[in-house]
Backbone atoms as SQL, in Angstrom:
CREATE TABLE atoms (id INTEGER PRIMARY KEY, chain TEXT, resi INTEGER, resn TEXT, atom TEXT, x REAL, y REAL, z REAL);
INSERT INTO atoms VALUES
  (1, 'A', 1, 'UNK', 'N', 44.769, -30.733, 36.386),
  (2, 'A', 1, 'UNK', 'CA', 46.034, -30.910, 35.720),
  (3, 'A', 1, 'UNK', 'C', 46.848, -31.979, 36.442),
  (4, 'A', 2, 'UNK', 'N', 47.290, -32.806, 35.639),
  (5, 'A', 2, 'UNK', 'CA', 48.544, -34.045, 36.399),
  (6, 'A', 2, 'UNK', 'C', 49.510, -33.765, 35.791),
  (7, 'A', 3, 'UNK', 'N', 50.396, -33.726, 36.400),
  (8, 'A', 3, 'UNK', 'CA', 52.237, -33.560, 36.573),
  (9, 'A', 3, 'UNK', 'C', 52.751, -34.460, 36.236),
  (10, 'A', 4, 'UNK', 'N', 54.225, -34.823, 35.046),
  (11, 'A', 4, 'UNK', 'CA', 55.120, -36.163, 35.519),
  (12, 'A', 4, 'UNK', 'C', 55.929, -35.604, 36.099),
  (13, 'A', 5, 'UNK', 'N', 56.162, -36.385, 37.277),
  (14, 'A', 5, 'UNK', 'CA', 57.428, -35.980, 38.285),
  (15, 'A', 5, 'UNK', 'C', 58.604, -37.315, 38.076),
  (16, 'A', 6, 'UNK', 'N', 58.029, -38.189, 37.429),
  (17, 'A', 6, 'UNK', 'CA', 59.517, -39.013, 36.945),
  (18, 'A', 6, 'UNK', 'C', 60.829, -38.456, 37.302),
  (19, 'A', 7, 'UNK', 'N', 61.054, -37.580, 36.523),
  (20, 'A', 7, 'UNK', 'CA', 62.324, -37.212, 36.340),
  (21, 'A', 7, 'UNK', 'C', 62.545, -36.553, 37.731),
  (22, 'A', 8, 'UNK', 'N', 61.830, -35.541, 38.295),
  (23, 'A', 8, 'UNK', 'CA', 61.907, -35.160, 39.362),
  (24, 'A', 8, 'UNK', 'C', 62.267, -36.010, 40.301),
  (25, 'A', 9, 'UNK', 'N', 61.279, -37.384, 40.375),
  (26, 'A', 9, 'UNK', 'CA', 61.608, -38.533, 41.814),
  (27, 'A', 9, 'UNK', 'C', 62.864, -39.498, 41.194),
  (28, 'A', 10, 'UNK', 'N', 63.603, -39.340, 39.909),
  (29, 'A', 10, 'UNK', 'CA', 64.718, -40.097, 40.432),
  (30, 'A', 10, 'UNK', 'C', 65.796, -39.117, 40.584),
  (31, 'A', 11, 'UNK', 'N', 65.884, -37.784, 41.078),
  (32, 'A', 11, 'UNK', 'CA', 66.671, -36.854, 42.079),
  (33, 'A', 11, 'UNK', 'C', 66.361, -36.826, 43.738),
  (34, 'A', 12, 'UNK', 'N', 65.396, -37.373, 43.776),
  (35, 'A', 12, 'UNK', 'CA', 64.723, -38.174, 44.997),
  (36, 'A', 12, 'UNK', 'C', 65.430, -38.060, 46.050),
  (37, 'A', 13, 'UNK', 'N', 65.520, -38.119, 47.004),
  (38, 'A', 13, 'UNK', 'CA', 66.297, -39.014, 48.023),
  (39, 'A', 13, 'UNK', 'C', 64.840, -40.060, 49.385),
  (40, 'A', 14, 'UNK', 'N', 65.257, -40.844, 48.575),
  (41, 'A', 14, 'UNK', 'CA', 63.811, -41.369, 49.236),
  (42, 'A', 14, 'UNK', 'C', 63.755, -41.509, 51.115),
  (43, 'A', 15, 'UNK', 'N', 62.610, -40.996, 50.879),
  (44, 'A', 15, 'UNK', 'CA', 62.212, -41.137, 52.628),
  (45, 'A', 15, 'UNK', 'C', 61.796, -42.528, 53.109),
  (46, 'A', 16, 'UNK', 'N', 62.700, -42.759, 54.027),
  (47, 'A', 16, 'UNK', 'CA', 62.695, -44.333, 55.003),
  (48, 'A', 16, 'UNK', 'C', 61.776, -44.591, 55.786),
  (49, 'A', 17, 'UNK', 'N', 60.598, -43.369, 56.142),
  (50, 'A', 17, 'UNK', 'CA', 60.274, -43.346, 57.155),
  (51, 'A', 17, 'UNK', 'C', 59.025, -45.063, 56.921),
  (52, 'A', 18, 'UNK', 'N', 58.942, -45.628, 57.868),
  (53, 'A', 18, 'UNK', 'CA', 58.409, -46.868, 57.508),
  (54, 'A', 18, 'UNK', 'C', 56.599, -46.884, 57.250),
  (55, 'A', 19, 'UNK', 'N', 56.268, -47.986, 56.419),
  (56, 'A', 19, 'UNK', 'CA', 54.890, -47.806, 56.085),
  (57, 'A', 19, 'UNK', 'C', 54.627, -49.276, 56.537),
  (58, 'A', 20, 'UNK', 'N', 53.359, -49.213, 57.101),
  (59, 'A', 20, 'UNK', 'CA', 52.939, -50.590, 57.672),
  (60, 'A', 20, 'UNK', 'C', 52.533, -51.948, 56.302),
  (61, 'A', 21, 'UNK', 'N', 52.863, -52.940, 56.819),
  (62, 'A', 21, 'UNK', 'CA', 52.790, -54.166, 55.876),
  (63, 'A', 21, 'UNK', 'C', 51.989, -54.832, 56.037),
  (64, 'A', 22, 'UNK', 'N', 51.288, -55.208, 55.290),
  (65, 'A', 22, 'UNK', 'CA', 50.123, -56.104, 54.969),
  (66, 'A', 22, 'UNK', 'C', 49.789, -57.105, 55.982),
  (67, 'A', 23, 'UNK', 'N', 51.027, -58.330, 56.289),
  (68, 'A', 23, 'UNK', 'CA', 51.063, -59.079, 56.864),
  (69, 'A', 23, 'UNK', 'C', 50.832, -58.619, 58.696),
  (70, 'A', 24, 'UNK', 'N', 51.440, -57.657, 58.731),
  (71, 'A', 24, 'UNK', 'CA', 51.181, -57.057, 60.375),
  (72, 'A', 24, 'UNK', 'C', 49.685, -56.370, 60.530),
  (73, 'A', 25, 'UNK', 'N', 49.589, -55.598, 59.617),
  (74, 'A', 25, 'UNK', 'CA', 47.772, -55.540, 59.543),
  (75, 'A', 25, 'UNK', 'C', 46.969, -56.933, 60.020),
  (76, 'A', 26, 'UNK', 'N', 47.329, -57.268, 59.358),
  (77, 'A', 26, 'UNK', 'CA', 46.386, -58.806, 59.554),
  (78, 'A', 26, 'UNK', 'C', 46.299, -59.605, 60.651),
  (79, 'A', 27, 'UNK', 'N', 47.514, -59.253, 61.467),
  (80, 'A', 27, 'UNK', 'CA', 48.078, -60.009, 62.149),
  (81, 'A', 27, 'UNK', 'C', 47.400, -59.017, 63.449),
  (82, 'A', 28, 'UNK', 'N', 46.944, -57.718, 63.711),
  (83, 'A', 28, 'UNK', 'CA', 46.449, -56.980, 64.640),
  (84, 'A', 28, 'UNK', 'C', 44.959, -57.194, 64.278),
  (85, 'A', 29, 'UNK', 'N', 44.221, -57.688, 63.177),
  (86, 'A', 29, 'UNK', 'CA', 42.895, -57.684, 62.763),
  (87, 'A', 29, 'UNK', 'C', 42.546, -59.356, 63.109),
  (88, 'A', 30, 'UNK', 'N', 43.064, -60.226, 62.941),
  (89, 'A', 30, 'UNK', 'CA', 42.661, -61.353, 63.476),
  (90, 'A', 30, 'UNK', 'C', 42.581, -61.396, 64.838),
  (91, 'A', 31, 'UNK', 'N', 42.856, -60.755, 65.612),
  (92, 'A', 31, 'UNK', 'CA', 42.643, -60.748, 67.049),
  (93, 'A', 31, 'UNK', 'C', 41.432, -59.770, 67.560),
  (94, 'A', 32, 'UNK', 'N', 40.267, -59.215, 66.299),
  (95, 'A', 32, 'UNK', 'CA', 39.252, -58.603, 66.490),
  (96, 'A', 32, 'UNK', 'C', 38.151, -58.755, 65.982),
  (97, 'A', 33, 'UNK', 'N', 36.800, -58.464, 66.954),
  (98, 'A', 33, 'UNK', 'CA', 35.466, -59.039, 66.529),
  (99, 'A', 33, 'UNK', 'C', 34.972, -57.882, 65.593),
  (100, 'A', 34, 'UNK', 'N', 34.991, -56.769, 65.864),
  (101, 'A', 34, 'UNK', 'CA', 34.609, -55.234, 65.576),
  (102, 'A', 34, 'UNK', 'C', 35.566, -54.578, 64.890),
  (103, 'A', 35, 'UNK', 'N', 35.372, -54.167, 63.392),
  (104, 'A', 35, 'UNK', 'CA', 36.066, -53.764, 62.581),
  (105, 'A', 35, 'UNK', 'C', 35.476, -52.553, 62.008),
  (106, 'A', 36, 'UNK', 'N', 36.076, -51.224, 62.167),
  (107, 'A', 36, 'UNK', 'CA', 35.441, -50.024, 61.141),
  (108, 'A', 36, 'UNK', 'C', 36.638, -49.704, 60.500),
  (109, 'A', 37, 'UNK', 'N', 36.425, -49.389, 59.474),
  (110, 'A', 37, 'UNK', 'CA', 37.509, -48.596, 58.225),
  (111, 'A', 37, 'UNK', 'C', 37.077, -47.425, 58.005),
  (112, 'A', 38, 'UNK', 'N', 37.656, -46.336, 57.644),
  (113, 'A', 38, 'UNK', 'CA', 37.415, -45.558, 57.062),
  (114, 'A', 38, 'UNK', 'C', 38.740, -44.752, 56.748),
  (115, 'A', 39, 'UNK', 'N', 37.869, -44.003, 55.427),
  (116, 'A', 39, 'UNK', 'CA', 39.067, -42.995, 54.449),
  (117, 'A', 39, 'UNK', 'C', 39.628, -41.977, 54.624),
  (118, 'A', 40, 'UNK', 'N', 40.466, -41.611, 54.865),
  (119, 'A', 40, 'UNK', 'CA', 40.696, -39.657, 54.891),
  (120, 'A', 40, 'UNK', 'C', 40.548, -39.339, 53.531),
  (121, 'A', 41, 'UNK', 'N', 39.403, -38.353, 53.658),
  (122, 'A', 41, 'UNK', 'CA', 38.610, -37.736, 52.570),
  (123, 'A', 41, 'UNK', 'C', 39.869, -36.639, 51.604),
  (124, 'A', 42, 'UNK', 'N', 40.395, -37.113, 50.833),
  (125, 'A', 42, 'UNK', 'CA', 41.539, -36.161, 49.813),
  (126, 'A', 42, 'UNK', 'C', 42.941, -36.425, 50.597),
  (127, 'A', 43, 'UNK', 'N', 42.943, -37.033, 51.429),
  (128, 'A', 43, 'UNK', 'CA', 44.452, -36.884, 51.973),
  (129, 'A', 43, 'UNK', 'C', 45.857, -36.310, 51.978),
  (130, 'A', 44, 'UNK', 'N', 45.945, -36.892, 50.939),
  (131, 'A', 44, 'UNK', 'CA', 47.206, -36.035, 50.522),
  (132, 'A', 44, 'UNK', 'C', 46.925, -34.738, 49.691),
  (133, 'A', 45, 'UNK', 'N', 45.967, -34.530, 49.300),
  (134, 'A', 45, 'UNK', 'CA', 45.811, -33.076, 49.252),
  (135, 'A', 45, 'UNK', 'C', 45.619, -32.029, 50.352),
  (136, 'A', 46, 'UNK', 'N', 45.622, -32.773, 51.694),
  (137, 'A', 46, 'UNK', 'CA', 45.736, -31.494, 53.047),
  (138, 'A', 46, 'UNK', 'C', 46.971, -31.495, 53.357),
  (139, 'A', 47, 'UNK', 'N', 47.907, -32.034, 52.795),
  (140, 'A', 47, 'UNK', 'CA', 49.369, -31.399, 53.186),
  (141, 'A', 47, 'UNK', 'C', 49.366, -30.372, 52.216),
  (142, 'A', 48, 'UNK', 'N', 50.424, -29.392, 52.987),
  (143, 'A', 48, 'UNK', 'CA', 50.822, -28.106, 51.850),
  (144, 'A', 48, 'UNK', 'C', 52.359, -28.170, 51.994),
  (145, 'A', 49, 'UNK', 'N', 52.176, -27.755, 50.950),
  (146, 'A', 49, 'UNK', 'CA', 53.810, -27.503, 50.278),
  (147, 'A', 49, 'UNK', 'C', 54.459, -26.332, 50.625),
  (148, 'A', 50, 'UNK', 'N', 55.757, -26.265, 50.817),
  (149, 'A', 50, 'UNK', 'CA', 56.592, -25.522, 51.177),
  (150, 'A', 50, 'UNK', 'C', 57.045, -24.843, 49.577),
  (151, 'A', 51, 'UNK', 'N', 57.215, -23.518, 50.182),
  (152, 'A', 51, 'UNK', 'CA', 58.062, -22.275, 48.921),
  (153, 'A', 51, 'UNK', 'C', 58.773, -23.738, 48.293),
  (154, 'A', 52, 'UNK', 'N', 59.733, -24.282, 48.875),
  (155, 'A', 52, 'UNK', 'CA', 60.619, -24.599, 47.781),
  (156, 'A', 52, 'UNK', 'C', 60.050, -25.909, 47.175),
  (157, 'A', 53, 'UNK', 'N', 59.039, -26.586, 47.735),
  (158, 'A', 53, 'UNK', 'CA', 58.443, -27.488, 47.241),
  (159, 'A', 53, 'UNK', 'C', 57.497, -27.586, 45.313),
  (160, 'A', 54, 'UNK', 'N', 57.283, -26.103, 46.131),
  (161, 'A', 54, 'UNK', 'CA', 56.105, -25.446, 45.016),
  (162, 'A', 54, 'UNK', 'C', 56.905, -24.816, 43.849),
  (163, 'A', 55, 'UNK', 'N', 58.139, -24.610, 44.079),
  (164, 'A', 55, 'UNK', 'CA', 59.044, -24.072, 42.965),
  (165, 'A', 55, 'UNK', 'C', 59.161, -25.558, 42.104),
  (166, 'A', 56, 'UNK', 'N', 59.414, -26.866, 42.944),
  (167, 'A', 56, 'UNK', 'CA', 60.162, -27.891, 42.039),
  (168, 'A', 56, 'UNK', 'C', 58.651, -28.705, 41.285),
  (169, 'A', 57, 'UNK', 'N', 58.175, -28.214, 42.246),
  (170, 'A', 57, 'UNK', 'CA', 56.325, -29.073, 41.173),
  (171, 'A', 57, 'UNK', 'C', 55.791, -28.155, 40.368),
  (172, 'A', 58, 'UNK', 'N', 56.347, -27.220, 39.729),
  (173, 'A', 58, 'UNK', 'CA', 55.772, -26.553, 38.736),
  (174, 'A', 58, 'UNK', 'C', 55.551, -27.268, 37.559),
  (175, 'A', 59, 'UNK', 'N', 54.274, -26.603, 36.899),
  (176, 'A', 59, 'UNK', 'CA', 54.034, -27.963, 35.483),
  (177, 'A', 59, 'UNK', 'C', 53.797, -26.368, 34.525),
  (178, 'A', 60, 'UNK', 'N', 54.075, -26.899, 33.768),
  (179, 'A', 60, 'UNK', 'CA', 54.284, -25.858, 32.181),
  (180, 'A', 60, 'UNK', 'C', 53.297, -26.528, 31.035),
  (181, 'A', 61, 'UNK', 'N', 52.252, -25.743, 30.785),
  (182, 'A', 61, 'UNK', 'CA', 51.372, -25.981, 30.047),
  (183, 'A', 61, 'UNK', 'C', 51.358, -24.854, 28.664),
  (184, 'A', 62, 'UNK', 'N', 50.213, -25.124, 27.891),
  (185, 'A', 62, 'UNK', 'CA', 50.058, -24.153, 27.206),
  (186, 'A', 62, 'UNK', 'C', 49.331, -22.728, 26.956),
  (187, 'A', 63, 'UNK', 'N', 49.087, -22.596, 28.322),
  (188, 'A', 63, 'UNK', 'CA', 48.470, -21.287, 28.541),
  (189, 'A', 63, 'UNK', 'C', 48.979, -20.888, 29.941),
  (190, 'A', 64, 'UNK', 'N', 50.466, -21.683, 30.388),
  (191, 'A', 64, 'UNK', 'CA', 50.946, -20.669, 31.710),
  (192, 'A', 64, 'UNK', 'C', 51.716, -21.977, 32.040),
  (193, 'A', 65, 'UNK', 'N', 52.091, -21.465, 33.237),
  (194, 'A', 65, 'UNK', 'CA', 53.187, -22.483, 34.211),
  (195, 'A', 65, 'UNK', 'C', 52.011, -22.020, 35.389),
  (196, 'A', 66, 'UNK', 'N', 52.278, -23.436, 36.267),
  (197, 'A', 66, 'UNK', 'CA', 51.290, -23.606, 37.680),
  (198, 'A', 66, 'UNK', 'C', 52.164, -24.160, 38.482),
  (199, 'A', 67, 'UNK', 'N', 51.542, -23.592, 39.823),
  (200, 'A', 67, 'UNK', 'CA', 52.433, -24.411, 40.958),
  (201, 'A', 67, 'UNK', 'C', 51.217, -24.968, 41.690),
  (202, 'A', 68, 'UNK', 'N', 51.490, -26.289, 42.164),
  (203, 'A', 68, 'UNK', 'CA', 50.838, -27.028, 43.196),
  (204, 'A', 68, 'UNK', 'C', 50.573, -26.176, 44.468),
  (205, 'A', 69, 'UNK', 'N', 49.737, -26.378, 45.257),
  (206, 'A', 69, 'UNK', 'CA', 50.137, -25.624, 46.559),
  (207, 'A', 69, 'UNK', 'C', 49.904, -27.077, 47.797),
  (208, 'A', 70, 'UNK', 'N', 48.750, -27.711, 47.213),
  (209, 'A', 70, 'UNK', 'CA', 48.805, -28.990, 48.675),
  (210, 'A', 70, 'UNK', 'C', 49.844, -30.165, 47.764),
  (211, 'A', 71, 'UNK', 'N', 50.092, -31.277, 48.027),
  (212, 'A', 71, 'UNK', 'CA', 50.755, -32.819, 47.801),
  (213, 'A', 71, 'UNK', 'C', 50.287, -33.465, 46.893),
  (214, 'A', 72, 'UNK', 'N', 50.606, -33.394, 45.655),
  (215, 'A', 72, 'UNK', 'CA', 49.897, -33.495, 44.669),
  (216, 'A', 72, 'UNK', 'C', 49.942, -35.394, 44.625),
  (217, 'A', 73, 'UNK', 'N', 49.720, -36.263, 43.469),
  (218, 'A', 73, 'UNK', 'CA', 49.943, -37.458, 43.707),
  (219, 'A', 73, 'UNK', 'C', 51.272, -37.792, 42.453),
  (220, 'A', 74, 'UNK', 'N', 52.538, -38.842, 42.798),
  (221, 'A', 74, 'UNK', 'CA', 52.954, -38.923, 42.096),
  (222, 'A', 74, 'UNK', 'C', 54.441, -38.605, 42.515),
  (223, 'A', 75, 'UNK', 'N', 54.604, -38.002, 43.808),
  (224, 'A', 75, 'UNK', 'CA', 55.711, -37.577, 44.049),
  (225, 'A', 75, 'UNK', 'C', 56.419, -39.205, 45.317),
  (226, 'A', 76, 'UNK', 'N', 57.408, -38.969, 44.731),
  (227, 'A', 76, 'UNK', 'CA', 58.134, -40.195, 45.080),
  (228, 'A', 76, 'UNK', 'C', 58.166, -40.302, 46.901),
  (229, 'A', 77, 'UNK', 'N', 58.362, -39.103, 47.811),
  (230, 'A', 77, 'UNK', 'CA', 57.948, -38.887, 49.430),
  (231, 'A', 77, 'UNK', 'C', 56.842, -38.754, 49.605),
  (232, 'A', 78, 'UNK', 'N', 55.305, -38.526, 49.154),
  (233, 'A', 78, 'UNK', 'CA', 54.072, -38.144, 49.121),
  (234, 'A', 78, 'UNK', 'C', 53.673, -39.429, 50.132),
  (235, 'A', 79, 'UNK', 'N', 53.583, -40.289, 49.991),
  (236, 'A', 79, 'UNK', 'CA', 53.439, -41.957, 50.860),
  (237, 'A', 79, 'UNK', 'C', 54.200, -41.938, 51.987),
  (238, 'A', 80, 'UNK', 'N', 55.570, -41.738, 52.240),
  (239, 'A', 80, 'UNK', 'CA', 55.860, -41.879, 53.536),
  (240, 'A', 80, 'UNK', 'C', 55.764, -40.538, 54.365),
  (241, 'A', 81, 'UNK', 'N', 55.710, -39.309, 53.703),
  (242, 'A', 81, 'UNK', 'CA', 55.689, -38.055, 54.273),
  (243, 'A', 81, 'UNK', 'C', 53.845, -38.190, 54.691),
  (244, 'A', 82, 'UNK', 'N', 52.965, -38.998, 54.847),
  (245, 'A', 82, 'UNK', 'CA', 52.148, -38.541, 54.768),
  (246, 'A', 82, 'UNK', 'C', 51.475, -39.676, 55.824),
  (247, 'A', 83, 'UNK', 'N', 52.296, -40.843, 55.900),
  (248, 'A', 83, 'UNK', 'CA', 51.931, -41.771, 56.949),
  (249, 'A', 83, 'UNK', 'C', 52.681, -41.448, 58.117),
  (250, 'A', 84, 'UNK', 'N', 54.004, -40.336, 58.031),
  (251, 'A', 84, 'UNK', 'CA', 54.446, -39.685, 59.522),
  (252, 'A', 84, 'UNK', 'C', 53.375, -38.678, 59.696),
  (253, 'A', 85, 'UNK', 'N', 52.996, -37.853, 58.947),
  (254, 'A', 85, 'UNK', 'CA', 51.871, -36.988, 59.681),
  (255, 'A', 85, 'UNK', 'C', 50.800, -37.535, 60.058),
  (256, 'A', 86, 'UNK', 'N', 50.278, -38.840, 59.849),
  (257, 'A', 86, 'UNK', 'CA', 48.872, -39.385, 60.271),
  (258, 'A', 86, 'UNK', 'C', 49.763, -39.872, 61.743),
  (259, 'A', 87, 'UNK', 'N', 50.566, -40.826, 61.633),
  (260, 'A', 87, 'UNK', 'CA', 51.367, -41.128, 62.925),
  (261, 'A', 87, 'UNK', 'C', 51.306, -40.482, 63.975),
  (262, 'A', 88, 'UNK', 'N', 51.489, -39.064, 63.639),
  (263, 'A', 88, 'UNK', 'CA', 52.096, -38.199, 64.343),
  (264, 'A', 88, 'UNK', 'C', 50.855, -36.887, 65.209),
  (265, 'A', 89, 'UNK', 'N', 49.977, -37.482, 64.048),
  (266, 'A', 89, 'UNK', 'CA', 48.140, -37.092, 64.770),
  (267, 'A', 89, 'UNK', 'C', 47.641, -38.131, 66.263),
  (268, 'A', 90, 'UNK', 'N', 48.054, -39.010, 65.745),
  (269, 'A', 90, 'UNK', 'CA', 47.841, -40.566, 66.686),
  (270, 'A', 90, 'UNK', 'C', 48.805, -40.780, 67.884),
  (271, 'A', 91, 'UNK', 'N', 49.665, -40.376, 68.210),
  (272, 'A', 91, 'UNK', 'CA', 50.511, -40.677, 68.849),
  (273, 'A', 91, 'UNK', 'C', 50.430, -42.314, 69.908),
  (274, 'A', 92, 'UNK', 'N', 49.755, -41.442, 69.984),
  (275, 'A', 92, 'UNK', 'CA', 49.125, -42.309, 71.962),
  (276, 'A', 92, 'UNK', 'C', 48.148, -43.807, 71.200),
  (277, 'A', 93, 'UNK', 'N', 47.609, -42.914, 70.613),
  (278, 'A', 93, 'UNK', 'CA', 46.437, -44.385, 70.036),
  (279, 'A', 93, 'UNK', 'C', 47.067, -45.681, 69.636),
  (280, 'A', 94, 'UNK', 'N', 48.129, -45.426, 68.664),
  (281, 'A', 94, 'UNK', 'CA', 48.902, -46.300, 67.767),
  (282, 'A', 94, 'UNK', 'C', 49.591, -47.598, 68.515),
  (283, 'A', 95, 'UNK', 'N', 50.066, -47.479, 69.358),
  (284, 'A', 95, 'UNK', 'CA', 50.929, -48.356, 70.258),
  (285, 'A', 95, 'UNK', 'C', 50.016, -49.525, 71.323),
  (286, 'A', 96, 'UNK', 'N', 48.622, -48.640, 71.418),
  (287, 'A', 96, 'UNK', 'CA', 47.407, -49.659, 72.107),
  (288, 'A', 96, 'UNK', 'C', 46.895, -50.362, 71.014),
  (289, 'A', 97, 'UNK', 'N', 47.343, -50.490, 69.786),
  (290, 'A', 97, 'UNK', 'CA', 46.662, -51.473, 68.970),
  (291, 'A', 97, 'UNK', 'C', 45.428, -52.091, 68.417),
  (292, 'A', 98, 'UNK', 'N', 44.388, -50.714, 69.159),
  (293, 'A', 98, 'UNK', 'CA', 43.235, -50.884, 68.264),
  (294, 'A', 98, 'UNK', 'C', 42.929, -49.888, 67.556),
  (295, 'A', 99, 'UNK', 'N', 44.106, -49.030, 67.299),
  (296, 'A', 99, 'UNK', 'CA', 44.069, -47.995, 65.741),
  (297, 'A', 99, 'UNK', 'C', 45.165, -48.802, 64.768),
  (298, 'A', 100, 'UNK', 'N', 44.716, -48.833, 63.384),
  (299, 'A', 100, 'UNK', 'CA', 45.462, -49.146, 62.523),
  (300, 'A', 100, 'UNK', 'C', 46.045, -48.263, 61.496),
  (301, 'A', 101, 'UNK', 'N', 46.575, -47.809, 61.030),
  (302, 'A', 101, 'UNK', 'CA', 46.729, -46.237, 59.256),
  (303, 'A', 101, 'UNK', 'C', 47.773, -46.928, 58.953),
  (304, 'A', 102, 'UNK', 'N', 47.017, -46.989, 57.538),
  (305, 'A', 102, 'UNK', 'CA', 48.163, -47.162, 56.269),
  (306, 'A', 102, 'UNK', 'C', 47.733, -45.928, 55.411),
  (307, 'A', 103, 'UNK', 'N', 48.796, -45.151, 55.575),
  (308, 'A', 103, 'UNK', 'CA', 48.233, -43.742, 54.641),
  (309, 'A', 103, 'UNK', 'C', 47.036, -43.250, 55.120),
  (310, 'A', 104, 'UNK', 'N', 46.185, -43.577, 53.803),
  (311, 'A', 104, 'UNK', 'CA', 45.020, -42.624, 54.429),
  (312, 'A', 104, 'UNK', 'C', 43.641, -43.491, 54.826),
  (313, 'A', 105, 'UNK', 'N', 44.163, -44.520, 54.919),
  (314, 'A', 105, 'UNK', 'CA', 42.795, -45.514, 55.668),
  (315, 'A', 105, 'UNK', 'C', 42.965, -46.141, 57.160),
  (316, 'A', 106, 'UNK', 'N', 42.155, -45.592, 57.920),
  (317, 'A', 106, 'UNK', 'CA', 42.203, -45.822, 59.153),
  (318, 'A', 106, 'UNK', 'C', 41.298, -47.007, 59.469),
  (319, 'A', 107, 'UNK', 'N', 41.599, -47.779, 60.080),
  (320, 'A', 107, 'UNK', 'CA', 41.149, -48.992, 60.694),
  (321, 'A', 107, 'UNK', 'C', 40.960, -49.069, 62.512),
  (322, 'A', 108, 'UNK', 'N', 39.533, -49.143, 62.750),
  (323, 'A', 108, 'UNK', 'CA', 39.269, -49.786, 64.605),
  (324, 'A', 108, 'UNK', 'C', 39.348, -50.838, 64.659),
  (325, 'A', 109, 'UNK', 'N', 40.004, -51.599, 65.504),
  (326, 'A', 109, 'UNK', 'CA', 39.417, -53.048, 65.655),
  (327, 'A', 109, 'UNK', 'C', 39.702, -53.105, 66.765),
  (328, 'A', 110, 'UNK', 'N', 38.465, -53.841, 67.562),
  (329, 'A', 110, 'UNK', 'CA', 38.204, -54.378, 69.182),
  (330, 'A', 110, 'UNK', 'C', 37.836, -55.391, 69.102),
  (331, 'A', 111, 'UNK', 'N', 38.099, -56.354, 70.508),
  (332, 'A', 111, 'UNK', 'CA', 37.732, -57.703, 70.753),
  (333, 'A', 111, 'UNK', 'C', 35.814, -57.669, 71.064),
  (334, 'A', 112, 'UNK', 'N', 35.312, -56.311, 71.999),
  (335, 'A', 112, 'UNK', 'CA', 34.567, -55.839, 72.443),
  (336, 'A', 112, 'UNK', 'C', 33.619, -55.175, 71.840),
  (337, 'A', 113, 'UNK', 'N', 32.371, -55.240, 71.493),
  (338, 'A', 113, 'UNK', 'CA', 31.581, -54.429, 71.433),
  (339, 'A', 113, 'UNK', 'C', 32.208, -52.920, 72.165),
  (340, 'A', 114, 'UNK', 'N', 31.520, -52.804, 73.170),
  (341, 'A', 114, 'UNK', 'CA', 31.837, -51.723, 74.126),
  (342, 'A', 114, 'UNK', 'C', 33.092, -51.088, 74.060),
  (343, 'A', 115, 'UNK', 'N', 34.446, -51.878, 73.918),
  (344, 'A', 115, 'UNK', 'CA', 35.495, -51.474, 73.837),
  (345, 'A', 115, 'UNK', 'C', 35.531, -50.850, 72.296),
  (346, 'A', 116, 'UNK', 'N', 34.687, -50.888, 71.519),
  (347, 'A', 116, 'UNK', 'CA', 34.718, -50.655, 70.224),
  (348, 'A', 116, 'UNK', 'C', 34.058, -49.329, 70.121),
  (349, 'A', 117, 'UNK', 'N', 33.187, -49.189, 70.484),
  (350, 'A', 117, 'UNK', 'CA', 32.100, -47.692, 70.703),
  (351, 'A', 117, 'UNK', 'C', 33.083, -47.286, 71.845),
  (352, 'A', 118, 'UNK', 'N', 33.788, -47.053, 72.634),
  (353, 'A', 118, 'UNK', 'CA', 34.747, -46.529, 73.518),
  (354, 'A', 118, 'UNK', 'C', 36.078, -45.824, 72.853),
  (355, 'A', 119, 'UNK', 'N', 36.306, -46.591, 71.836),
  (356, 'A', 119, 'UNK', 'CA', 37.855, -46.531, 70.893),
  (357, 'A', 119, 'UNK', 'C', 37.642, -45.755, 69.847);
C-alpha cells in the first residue's frame, strides 16, 4: 500500500538537519584510487515510528484503515531524519574522510590499496 502524505508534509515543519552535496562528494572521491559503494538494504524501512507518528500515517482504504509501523517513503523528514541516524552510526568514521553516506548509500574511498581493505 502507498500513502499520499502531500497534505500531511505541507503541515511539515521541515528538518534542517543537513544532507551532503554532490559537489563535496566529488570533491572527497577525486582524491581516491579505491572506491566501494554500497546500499543499505530497505533503509528507511528500519526506522520505526513513534505512537504518534503512526497515528498521523494512517491510510484509509476500502477494507480498513492501516498504520505504518517503520518510515514509509514520501514523508517530507524521511531524508534528513534518516541521514542523522546513519551519521550518528558513524560518528568517528565520518570526519577521517574515507567514509562517505548520502542516505542510504555508503561510499569507501582510499588513496591505498591496504588503507582500503583496513577502512
Amino acid at each position: 500500500m502507498v500513502g499520499d502524505f502531500r497534505a500531511l508534509n505541507t503541515y511539515t515543519i521541515p528538518d534542517r538537519y543537513p544532507i551532503l552535496r554532490v559537489h563535496e562528494t566529488f570533491k572527497q572521491l577525486s582524491q581516491a584510487k579505491f572506491i566501494t559503494a554500497m546500499d543499505a538494504l530497505k533503509g528507511f524501512n528500519q526506522s520505526v515510528l513513534t505512537d504518534n507518528s503512526k497515528r498521523l500515517l494512517r491510510i484509509i482504504v476500502h477494507c480498513g484503515i492501516f498504520e505504518y509501523l517503520r518510515m514509509p517513503f514520501g514523508i517530507k523528514n524521511a531524508a534528513p531524519h534518516y541521514q542523522r541516524m546513519m551519521n550518528t552510526i558513524f560518528p568517528e568514521e565520518l570526519p577521517e574522510g574515507w567514509l562517505i553516506i548520502y542516505i542510504d548509500d555508503i561510499i569507501v574511498c582510499s588513496e591505498t590499496w591496504d588503507s582500503h581493505l583496513n577502512d
